[in-house]
ChimeraX commands (.cxc) that place a marker at each C-alpha (Angstrom):
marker #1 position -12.80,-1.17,3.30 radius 0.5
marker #1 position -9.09,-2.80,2.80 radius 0.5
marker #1 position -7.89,-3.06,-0.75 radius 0.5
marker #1 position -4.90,-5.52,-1.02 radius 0.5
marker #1 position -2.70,-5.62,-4.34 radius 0.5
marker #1 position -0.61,-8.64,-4.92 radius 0.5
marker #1 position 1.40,-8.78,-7.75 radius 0.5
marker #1 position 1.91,-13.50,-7.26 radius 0.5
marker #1 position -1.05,-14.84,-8.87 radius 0.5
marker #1 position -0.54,-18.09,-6.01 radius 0.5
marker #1 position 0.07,-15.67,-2.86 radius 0.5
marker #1 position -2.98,-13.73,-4.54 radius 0.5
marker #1 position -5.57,-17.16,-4.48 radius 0.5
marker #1 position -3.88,-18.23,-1.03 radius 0.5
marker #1 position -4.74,-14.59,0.83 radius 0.5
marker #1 position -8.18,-15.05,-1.00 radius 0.5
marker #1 position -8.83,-18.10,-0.06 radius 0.5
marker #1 position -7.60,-17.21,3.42 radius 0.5
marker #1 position -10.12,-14.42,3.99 radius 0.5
marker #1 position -13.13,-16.16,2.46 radius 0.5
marker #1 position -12.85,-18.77,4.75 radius 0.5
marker #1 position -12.28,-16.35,7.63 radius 0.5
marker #1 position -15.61,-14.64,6.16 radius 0.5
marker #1 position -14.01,-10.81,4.85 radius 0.5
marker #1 position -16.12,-9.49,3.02 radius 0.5
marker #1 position -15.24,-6.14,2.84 radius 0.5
marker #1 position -11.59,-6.43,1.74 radius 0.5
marker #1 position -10.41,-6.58,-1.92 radius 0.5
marker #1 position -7.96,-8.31,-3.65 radius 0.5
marker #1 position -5.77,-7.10,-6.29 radius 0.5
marker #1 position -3.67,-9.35,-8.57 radius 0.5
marker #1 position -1.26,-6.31,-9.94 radius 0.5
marker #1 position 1.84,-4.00,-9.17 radius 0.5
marker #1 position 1.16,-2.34,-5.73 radius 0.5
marker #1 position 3.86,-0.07,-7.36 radius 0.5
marker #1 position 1.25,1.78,-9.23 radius 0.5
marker #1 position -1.37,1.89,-6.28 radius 0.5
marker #1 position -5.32,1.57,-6.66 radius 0.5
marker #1 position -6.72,4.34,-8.47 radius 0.5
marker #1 position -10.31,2.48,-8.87 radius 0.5
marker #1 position -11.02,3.37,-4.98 radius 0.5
marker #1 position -8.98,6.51,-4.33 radius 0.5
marker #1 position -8.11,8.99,-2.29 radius 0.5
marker #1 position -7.24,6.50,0.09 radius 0.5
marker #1 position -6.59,7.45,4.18 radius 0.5
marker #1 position -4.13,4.65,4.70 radius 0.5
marker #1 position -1.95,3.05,2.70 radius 0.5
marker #1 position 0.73,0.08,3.97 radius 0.5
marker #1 position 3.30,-1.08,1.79 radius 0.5
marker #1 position 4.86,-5.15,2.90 radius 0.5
marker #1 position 7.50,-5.12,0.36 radius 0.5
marker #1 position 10.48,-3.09,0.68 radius 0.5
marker #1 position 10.93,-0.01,-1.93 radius 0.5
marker #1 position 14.02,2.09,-2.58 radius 0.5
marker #1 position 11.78,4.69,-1.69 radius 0.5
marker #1 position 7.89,5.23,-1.71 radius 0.5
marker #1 position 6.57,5.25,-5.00 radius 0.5
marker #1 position 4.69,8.61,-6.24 radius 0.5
marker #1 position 1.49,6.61,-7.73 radius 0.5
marker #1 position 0.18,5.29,-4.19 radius 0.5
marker #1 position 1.36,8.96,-2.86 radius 0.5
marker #1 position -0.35,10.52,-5.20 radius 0.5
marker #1 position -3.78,8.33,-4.49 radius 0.5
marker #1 position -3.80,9.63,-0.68 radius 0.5
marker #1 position -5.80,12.16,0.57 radius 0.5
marker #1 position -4.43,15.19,1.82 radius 0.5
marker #1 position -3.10,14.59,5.46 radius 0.5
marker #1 position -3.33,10.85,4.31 radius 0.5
marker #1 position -0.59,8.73,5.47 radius 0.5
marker #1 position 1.52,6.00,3.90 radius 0.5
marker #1 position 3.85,3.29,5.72 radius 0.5
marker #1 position 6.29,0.61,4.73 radius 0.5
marker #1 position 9.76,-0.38,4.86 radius 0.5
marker #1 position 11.93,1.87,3.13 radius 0.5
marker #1 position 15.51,0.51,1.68 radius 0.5
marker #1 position 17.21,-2.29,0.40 radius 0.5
marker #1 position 16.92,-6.19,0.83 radius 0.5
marker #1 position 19.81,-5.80,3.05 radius 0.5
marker #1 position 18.89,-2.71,5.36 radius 0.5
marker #1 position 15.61,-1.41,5.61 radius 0.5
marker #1 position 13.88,1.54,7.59 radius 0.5
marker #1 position 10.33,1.56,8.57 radius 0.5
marker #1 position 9.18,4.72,7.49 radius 0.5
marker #1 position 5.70,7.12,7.65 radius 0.5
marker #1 position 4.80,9.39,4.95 radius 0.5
marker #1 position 2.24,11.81,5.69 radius 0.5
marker #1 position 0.26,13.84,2.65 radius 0.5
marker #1 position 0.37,17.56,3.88 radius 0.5
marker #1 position -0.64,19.07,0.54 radius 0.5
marker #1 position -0.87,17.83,-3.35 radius 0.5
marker #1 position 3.05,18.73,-3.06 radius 0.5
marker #1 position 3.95,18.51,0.34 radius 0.5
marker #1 position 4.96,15.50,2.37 radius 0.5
marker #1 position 6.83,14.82,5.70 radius 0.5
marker #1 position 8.81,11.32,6.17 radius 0.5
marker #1 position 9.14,10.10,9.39 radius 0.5
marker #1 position 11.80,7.17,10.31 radius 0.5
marker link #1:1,2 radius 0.2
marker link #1:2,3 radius 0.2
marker link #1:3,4 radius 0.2
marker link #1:4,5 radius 0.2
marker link #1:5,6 radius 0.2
marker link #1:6,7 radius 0.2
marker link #1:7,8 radius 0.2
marker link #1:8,9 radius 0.2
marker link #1:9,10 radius 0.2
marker link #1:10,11 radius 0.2
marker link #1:11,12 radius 0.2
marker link #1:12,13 radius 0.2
marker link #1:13,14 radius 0.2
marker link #1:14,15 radius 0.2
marker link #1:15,16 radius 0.2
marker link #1:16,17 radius 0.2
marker link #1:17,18 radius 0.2
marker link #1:18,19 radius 0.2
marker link #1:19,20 radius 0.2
marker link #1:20,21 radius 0.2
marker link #1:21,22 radius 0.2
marker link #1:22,23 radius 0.2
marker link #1:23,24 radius 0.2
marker link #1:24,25 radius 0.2
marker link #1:25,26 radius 0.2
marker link #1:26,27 radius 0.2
marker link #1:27,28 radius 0.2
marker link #1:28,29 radius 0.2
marker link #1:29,30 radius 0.2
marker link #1:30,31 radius 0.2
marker link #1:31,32 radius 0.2
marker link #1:32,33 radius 0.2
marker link #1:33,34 radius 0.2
marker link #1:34,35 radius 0.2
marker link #1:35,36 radius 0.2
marker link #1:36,37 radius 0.2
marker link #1:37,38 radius 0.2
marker link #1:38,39 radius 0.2
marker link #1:39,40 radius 0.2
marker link #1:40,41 radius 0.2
marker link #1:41,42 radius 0.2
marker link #1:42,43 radius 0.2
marker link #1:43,44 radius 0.2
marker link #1:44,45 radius 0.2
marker link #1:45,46 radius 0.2
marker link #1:46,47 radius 0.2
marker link #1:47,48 radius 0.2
marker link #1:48,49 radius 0.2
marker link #1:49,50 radius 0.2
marker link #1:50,51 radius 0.2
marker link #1:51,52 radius 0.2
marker link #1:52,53 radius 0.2
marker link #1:53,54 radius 0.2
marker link #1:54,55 radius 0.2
marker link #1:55,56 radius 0.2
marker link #1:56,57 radius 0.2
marker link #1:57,58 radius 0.2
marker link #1:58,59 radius 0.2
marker link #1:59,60 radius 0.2
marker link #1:60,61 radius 0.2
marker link #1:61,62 radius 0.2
marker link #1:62,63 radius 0.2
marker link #1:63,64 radius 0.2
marker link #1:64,65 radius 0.2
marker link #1:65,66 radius 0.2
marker link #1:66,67 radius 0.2
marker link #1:67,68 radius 0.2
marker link #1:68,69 radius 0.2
marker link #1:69,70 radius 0.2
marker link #1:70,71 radius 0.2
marker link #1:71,72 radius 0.2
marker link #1:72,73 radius 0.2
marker link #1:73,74 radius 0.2
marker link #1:74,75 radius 0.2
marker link #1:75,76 radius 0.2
marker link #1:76,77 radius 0.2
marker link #1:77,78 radius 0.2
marker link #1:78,79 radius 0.2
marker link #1:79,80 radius 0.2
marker link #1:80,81 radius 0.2
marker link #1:81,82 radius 0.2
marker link #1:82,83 radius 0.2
marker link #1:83,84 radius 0.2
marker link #1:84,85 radius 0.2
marker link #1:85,86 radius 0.2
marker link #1:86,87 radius 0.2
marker link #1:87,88 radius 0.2
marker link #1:88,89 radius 0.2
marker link #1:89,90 radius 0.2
marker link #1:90,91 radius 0.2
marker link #1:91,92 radius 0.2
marker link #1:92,93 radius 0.2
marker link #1:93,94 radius 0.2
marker link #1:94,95 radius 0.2
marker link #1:95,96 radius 0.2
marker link #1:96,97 radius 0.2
view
């Protein structure tokens, strides 16, 4: 299963609308901050961020399962890094660039 959190109502509808035509059935979608992750389905194995973040924010870290692995594009609108976080423990991480 693919849970997708989308915090523009419109970009929301459009990706739905996108996927039911394209018959997806098993993939959510989330109208809300992907900041704060998707507690309702975790401990996730994966999770991708698409929109760049100062740095990865602890509630989607804290929804992944141990050895779980988060990527996305770590930075600022003008210079980003694409960047791997992998779970070790419930404290310990290790960042990849």
């Amino acid at each position: 299963m693919v849970v997708a959190v989308e915090v523009n109502e419109a970009t929301n509808k459009f990706g739905r609308g996108n996927l039911d035509g394209l018959a997806c059935k098993d993939i959510i979608t989330i109208l809300g901050d992907g900041s704060l992750g998707y507690k309702e389905e975790s401990l996730h194995d994966e999770i991708s961020l698409t929109a760049v973040c100062r740095g990865f924010p602890p509630e989607p870290f804290n929804q992944l399962k141990n050895s779980g692995k988060m990527i996305g594009p770590i930075g600022s609108s003008a210079i980003q890094e694409l960047a791997l976080l992998q779970r070790l423990s419930s404290y310990q991480h290790r960042k990849n660039t």
